[in-house]
N, C-alpha and C positions, 0 to 999 in steps of 0.2 A: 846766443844766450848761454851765459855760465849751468853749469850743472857741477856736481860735489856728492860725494856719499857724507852722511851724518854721521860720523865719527863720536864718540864719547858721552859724555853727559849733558841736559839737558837742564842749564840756566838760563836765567832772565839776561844775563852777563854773554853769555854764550852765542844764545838766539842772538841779541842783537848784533854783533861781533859779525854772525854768518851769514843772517839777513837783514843786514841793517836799512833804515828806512834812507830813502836819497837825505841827502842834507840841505831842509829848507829852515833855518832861523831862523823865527819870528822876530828874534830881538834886533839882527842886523839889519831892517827895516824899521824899527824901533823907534828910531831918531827923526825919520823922515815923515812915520806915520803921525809921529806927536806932532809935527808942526802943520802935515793937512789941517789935522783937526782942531788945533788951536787957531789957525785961521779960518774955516766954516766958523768956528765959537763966536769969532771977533766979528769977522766981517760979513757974513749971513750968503747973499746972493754973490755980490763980487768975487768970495772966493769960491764959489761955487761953478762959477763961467770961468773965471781961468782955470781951476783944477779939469775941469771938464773940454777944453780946451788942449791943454798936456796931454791925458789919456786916455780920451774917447774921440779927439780930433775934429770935436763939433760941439758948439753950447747950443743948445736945447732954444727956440723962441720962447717958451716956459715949461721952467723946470718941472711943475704940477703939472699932469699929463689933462687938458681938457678933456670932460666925461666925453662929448663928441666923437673926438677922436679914437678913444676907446670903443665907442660902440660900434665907429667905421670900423675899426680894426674886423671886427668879425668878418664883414663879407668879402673881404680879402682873402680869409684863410681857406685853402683849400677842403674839398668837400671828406675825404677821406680824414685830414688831419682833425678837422673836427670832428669825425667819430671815434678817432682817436684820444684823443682830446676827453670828449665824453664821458667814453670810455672807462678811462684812468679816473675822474672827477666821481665817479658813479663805485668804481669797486674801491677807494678808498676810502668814499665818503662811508662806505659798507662796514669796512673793518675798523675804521675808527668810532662810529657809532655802536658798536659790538663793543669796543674796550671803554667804551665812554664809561666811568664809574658812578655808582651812585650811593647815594646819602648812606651811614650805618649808624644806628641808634640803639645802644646797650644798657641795660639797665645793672648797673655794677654793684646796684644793692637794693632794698627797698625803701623807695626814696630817692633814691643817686641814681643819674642817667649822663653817659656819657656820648655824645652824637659827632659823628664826624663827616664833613661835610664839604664838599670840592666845589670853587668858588674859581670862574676864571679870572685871568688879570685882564685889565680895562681897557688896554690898546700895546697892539704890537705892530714891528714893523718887519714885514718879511723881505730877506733881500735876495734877488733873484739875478747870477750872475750873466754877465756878455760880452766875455770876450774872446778864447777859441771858441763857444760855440755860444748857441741861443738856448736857453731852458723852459722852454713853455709844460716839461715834468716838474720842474723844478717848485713851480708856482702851484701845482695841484697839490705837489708833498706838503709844501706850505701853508695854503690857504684853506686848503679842506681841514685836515685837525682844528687850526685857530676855530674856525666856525664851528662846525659840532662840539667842542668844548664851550661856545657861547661868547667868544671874545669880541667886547660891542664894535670895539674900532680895530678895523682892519688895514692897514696901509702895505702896498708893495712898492719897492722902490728896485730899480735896477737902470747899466748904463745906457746912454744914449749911444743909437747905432748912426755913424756916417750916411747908411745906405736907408734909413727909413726916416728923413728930414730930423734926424735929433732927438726922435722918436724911442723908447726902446723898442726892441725887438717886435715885430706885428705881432709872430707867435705868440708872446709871452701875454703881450696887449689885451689878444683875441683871448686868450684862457682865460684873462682879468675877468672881461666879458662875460666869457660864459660862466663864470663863478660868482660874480654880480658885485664885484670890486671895485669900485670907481673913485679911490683915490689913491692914483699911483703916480710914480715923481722920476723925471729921467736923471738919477743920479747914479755916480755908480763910483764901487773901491770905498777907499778907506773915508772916504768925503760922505757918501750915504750913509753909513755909519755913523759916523759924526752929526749929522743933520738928525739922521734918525734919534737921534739921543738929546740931542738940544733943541730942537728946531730950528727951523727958521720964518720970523717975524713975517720978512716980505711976501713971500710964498702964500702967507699961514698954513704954514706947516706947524703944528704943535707936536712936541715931544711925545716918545712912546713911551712905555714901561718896561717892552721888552724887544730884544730883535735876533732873529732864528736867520737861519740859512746859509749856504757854501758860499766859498770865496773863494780869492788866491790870497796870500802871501800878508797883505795889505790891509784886507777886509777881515783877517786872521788877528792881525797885530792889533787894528782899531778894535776889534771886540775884546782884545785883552786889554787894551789900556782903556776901556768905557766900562767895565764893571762895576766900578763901583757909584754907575751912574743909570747902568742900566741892568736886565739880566739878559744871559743869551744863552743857546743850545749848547753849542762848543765852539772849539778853536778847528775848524777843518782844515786838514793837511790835504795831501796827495792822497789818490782814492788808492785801493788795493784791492787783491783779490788772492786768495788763500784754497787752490783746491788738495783736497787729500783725494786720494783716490788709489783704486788698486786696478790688477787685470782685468777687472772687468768692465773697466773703463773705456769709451773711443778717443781716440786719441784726437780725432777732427773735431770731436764736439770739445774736449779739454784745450786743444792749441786757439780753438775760434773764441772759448770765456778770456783766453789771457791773455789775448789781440784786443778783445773788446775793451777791458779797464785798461789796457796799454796807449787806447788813441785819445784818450782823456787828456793826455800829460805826458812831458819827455822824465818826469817824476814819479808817475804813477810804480807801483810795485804788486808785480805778476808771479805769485808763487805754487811752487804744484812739489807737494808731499806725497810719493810713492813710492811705492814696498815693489816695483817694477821697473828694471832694468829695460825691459823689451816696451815698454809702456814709455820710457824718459826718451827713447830713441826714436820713435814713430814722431812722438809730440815736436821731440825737434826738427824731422821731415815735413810735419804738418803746418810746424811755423814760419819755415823757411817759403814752403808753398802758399800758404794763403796769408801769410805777410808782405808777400812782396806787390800781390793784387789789390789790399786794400786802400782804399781810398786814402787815408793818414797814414798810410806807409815811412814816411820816416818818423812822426811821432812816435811810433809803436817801434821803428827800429831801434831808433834812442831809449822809449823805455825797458824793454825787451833786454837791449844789452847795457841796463845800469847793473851796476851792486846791487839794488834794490830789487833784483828779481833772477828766478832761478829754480831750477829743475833741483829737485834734493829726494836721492835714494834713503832711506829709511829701512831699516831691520824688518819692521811691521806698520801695520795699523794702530795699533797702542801706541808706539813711538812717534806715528804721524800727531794723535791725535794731542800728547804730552805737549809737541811744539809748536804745536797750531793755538794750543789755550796759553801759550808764554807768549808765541807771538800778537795773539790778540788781534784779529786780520776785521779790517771794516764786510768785509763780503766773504763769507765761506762757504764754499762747492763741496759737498760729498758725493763725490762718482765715485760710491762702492756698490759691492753685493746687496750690502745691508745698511743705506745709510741712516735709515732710522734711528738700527741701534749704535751707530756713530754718533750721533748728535745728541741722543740723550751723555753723551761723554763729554760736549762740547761746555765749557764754564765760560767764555771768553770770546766775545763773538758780535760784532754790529747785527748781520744778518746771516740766517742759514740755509742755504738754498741747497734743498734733496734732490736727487738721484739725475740719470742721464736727462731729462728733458723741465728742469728747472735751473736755467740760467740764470748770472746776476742781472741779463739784462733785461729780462722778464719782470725782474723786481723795480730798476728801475723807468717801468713806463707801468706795467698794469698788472701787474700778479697783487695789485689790493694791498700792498703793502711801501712801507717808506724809505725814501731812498737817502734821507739826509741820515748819515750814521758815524757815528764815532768814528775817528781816525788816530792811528800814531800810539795805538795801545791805550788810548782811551778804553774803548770797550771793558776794557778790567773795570772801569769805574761807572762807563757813564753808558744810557741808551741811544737810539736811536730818536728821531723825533716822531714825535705817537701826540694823541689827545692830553695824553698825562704832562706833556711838558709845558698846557697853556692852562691848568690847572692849580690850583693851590688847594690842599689841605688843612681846615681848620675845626677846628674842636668845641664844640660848647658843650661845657659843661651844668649839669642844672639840679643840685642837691634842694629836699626841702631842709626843716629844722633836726628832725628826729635822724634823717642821714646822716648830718655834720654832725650829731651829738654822737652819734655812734663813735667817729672814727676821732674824734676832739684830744684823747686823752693819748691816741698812739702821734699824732700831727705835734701833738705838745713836747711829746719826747724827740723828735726829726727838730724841731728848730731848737728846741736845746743843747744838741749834740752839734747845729752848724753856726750857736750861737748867734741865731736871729730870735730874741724873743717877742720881736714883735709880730710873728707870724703867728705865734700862740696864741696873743692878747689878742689878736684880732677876731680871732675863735671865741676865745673865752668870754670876751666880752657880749656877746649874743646870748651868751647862758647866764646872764646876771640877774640877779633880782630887782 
């Protein structure tokens, strides 16, 4: 794994230059993704069994997963994984009912009341990937929000697995389950997507409004080219992980976080910002040692030794923390003294995981919080998936007569000045004899 002292000043230009992220193109899939999806559009079922066919290497007996099957799914799952399962279902469903928002009603004169009000959207479709691994997290980050924001139609969709008859994932099945899901559809990549957005007739599958959830590459590129047909969370890259940390850090517990997001993906990007010389040296001992035992061993060796990850000395703490908020990392570890008062410094950030004994992988199974999060310097802009994203915001406004008469003659002068005078008349004319 590269390592480099942080030389110089500290830009947007810079940052990426020294840690730049792997190079996955949405666009050079571009071409290939438009044509999935113009075929699901066209040909509904048909192209659905052959894309499925290509890259899941099994068509599904029916694509709409029978409720039956789903409920078998349960007693399949082993007895621990379902308290795990549980678990995660139970302390998320926690925190998003905590952030759940509610109605505000303001009286902005007497008379004038302005009320604002969170309304979810009608149906979304959440997708739930399968192909290095299985996500039965995947599907609680998911489905839990939708629900406690009140969203009436729920659909999961994710691909069919060779090894469970075409089925997806039993995991993922059995959480459907225990979440009380029962229309979920063995599709998967850029084709469920696609489906998710238009439907399909034979199936009857009807179209969602909206559709959340990770992908590769493919399922990246269809949500960017289905916008303006549907809404979605984001464009998810390669995951990351960003720790700052000082001397007072283990170095076993920092080499084990940047193994963990490293067997994700031969893309994934593993980075550790320290003001320690004898701290960059241990972590490299430590990676070499329990890299070479874990089970995704060469996943993590391939991500481990991209450009996209690396050990970087740092002057301080301040300077850790300047290029942690430019680089804008999906997952941030603070292994300091004081990481509290670190993070109140953080602007730029999917998630922030405090001091030695909060890993990112505690967040992504049951630390109560969510694991689908901005990637690729997203975070400058955008959140994580929370309740607020299956949510809408809207306004009603509700003047009596003597309200509007108040504000009539300043409203008169605004559509003067943007030469609409029909905004006036339409005031005025209420005040006529």
């Amino acid at each position: 794994m590269r390592s480099f002292v942080w030389d110089g000043e500290i830009t947007a230009q810079r940052v990426r230059e020294l840690i730049p992220r792997a190079e996955v193109s949405i666009d050079s899939v571009a071409p290939s993704v438009q044509k999935l999806i113009a075929e699901v559009q066209a040909e509904g079922v048909a192209a659905l069994a052959r894309h499925a066919q290509e890259f899941d290497g099994v068509v599904p007996n029916s694509f709409r997963v029978p409720i039956s099957a789903i409920k078998a799914s349960e007693a399949k799952l082993p007895d621990g994984l379902r308290e795990a399962i549980t678990e995660s279902i139970a302390r998320v469903r926690k925190v998003s009912q905590a952030t759940l928002p509610g109605a505000v009603s303001l009286e902005v004169s007497a008379g004038g009341a302005v009320e604002t009000r969170f309304v979810p959207v009608d149906s979304v479709g959440l997708y739930v990937p399968g192909g290095k691994a299985v996500y039965p997290s995947s599907t609680v980050m998911n489905v839990v929000p939708a629900q406690v924001a009140g969203v009436p139609r729920i659909t999961v969709s994710s691909p069919a697995q060779k090894d469970n008859d075409g089925l997806p994932s039993n995991a993922v099945l059995a959480t459907c389950s225990l979440l009380g899901i029962d229309e979920v559809y063995s599709i998967g990549g850029a084709s469920a997507i696609a489906a998710l957005a238009f439907g399909v007739v034979e199936i009857g599958m009807e179209p969602v409004r909206m559709v959340t959830g990770p992908g590769n590459i493919y399922v990246a590129a269809a949500k960017r080219q289905l916008r303006s047909q549907i809404a979605i969370d984001s464009e998810a890259g390669p995951t990351e992980i960003l720790i700052i940390a000082d001397e007072s850090a283990n170095p076993a517990f920092v080499a084990a976080d940047l193994i963990s997001q490293a067997e994700h993906d031969e893309n994934a990007a593993s980075v550790l910002l320290t003001n320690s010389q004898s701290l960059i040296d241990e972590v490299l001992a430590e990676l070499e040692r329990q890299g070479s035992k874990t089970a995704n061993n060469d996943r993590v060796a391939s991500a481990l030794g991209g450009n996209q990850s690396a050990l970087v000395l740092v002057e301080s703490i301040d300077q850790a923390i300047e290029i942690a908020n430019e680089y804008a990392t999906e997952h941030l570890e603070i292994q300091t003294a004081d990481p509290v008062a670190v993070s109140k410094r953080i602007t730029n950030a999917g998630a922030i995981f405090l001091g030695n004994h909060t890993p990112v992988s505690l967040g992504d199974y049951l630390a109560g919080s969510n694991h689908v999060l901005p990637t690729g310097e997203q975070a400058k802009f955008a959140s994580g998936l929370s309740v607020m994203s299956f949510l809408r915001s809207q306004q009603v406004v509700n003047y009596n007569e003597a309200a509007l008469k108040e504000v009539a003659s300043k409203l008169e002068v605004f559509a003067e000045a943007e030469g609409l005078p029909a905004h006036s008349e339409a005031v005025q004319i209420r005040f006529e004899d």
